[in-house]
N, C-alpha and C positions, 0 to 999 in steps of 0.2 A: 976418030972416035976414041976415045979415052978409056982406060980400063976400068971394069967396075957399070958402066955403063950399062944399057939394053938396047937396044940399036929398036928404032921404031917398026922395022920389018919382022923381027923377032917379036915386039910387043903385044902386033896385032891378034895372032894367034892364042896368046895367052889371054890376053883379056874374053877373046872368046869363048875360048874352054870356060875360062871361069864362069862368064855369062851361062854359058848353059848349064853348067854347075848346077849354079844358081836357080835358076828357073826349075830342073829338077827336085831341085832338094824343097822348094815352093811351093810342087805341084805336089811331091807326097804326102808333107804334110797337112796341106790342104784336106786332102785328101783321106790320111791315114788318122790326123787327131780326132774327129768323133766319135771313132772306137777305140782310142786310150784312155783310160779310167782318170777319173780327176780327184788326185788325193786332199787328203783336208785343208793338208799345209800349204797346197797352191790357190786353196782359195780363204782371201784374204776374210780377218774381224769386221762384219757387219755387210759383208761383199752378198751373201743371197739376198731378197728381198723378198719380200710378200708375193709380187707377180712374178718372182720367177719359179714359185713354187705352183707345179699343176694342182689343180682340181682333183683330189682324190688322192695326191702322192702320198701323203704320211698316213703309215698304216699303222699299227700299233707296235708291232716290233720296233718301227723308229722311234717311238717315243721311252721316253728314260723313265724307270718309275717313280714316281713322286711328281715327273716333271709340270703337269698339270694342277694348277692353285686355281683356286675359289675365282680368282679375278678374271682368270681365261674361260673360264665356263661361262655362255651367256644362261641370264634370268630364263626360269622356266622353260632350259633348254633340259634337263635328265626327264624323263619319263617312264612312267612305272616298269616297263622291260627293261630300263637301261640300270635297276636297282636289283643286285641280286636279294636270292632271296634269304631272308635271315639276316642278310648284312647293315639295318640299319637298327643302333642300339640303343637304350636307354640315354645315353650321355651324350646320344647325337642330338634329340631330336629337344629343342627349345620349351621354356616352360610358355603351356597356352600356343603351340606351334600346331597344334593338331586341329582343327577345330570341326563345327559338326559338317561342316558340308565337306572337310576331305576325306572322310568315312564311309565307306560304300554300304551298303544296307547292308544288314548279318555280317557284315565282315567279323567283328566282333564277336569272337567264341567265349566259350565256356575259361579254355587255356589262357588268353590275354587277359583275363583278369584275376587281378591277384586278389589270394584271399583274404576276404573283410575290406575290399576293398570301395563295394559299394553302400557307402552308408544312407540314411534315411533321405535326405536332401535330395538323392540322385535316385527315388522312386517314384514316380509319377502318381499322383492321386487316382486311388483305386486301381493302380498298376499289379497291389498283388492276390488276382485272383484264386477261388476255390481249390483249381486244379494246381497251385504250386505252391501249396500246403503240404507238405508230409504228414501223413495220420498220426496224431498223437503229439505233435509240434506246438500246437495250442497249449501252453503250461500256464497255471492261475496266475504266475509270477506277469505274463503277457495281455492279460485280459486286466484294463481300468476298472477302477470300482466303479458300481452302480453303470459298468457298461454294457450288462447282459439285462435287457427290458423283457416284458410279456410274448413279443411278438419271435423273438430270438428261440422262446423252449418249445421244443417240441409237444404236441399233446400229450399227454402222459408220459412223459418224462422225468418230471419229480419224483423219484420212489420214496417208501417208507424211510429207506436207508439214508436220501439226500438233505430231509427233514432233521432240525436238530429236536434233540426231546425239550419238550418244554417251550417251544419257540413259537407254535400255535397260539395265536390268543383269541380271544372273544370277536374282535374287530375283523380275524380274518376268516371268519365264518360266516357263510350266507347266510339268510334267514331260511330258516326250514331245511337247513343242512344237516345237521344230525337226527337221523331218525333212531325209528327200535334199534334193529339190531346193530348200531351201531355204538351202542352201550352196554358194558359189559354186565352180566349179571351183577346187583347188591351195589352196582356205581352209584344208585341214588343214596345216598343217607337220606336223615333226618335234615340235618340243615341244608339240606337244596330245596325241597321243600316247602314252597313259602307257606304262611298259617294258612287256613281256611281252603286251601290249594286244591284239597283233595275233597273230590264231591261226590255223592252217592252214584254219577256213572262211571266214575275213574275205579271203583271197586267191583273187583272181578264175583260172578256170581260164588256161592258159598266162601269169598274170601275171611268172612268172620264166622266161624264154627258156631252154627248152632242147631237147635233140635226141640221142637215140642209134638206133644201129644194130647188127645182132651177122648172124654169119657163120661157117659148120661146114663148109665143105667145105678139103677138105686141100691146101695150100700148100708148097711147098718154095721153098727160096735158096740161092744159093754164092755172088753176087757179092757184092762188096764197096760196089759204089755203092747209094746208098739207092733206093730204088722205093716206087711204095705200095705195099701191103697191100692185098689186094683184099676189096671189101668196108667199107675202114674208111674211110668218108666220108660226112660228112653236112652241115646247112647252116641255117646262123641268119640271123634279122633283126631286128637290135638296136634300140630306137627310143631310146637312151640313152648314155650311157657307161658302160660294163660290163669287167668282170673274167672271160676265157673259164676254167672251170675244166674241164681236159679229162682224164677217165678211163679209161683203156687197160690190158685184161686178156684174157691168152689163154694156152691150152693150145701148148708148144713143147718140142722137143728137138732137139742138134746134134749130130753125129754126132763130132765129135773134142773132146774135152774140154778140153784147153788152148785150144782156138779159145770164140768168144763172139760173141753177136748186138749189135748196134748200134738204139736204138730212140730215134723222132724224132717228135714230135707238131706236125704244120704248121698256120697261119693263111690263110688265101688262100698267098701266098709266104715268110712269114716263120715262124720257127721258136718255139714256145713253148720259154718257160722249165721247166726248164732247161736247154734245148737237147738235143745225144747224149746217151743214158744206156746202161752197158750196162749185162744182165740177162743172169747164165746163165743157159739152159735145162736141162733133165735129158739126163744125155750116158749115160742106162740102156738107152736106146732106147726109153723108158718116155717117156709125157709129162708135162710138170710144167707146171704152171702157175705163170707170172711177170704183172706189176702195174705200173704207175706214173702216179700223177697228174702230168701236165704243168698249167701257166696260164700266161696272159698278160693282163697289164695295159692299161688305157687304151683300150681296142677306143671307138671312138665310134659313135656310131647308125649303121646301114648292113647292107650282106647280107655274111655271112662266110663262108666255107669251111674245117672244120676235116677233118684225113686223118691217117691215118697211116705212114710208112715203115719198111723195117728197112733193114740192110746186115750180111753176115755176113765174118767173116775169117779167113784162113788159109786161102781156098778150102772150107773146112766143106763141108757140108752141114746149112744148116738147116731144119725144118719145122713149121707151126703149124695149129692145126683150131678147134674154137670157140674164138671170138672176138672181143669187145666194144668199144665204142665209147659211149660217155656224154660230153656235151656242157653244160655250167650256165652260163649267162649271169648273175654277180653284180651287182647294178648299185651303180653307183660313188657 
């Protein structure tokens, strides 16, 4: 055997050691590697695969934030718990992305909507009723012309005060709508009044002042100075300015025919127009009957006295028996 050599009886031993060696170091780590950790760098770019990850393994701590895009998320897989709340914003959400059926009934506060945000288009016909008016919200500027009809005003409603002055006319008066006292005192004039208008029942009793008297027992005269007339006196009370219209008629005769009676219709002291008149009487012995309207102008409101006198001349003899007195207050 040469030096340097291993003689085969020597060899045998060694290879055996070895072999068992071998086999122990085998069998630990058989053994001992499923509980030594596997770092990143022993496992190789693109080495895990889809099945060798369990069902349920990645929790969220594994995951890196951001690490999730749009494309990894399946369609209609987030669900309204899986959205916190508050977290989706204006600038997320697509124009027209909302639509009405992904709207939960009332979801829709008062809060999500901005103000002036709902305008006319987005109110439903006859959506805004009675109760969500605010009292006094109704301003004239809101109400169309000729939009408020008959059936809208309350009964008695229109006061005096809503009325403009002047704006009533003829056509908007019923028939038979104005009565008496609905007219204020002296509102009639004269031209309201059509002519012939006014007829003897539309005149209230003693509306025209007047007054007479009449007298049958028999009277004689020879003087010449006036006297009254007995009997021929009576008495008004004017509330006006008025026209006395005074009517004097009696049965007389005088006993000398050339002689004549004198006859004179007084005011309080003053004499009506035309002042003295004479009138013969019947000089048959017979009696006749004579006439004459006296007046006077101007009388103003107050109490009057109207009478009559004679005076005869020549010394005569005159005499009178029935005998009248009529009184008209014209007003002026």
């Amino acid at each position: 055997m040469s030096e340097g050599k291993i003689s085969m009886k020597k060899a045998i031993p060694i290879i055996a050691v070895t072999w068992i060696i071998s086999l122990v170091t085998t069998l630990a780590i058989a053994y001992f590697t499923p509980f030594v950790p596997i770092g990143t760098n022993q496992i190789g770019d693109s080495a895990v695969t889809a099945d060798k990850i369990a069902d349920g393994a990645i929790i969220t701590t594994t995951l890196a934030d951001g690490s999730i895009t749009s494309l990894k998320i399946l369609d209609g897989a987030i669900i309204a718990q899986d959205v916190a709340d508050g977290s989706i914003i204006t600038v997320k959400v697509a124009d027209g992305a909302i639509t009405t059926g992904k709207v939960a009934d009332n979801s829709i506060t008062t809060t999500k909507i901005a103000d002036s945000a709902v305008i006319t288009v987005k109110l439903a016909n006859a959506a805004v009723t009675t109760g969500k008016i605010a009292e006094g919200n109704v301003t004239t500027s809101k109400i169309a012309d000729n939009a408020i009809i008959e059936v809208k005003l309350a009964d008695g409603s229109v006061t005096s005060a809503k009325i403009l002055d002047g704006t009533i006319t003829a056509a908007d008066l019923a028939n038979n709508a104005v009565t008496s006292i609905k007219i204020a005192n002296g509102a009639v004039t004269t031209t309201k009044i059509a002519d012939y208008a006014v007829t003897n029942l539309k005149l209230a009793a003693n509306a025209i002042p007047f007054n007479f008297t009449h007298y049958h027992s028999g009277l004689d005269k020879t003087s010449a100075t006036f006297e009254n007339i007995t009997g021929m006196e009576v008495t008004l009370n004017l509330e006006r300015n008025s026209t006395l219209l005074i009517m004097f008629s009696t049965e007389a005769r005088i006993s000398v025919s050339t002689e004549y009676v004198q006859w004179r219709a007084m005011v309080n002291v003053t004499a009506a127009d035309p002042g003295t008149v004479f009138l013969q009487p019947s000089t048959t012995g017979e009696l006749g009957s004579v006439s004459y309207n006296f007046y006077l102008e101007g009388r103003t409101a107050g109490q009057y006295t109207i009478y009559m006198q004679w005076a005869v001349t020549g010394g005569a003899t005159a005499h009178v028996e029935y005998r009248t007195l009529t009184v008209i207050a014209l007003p002026e």
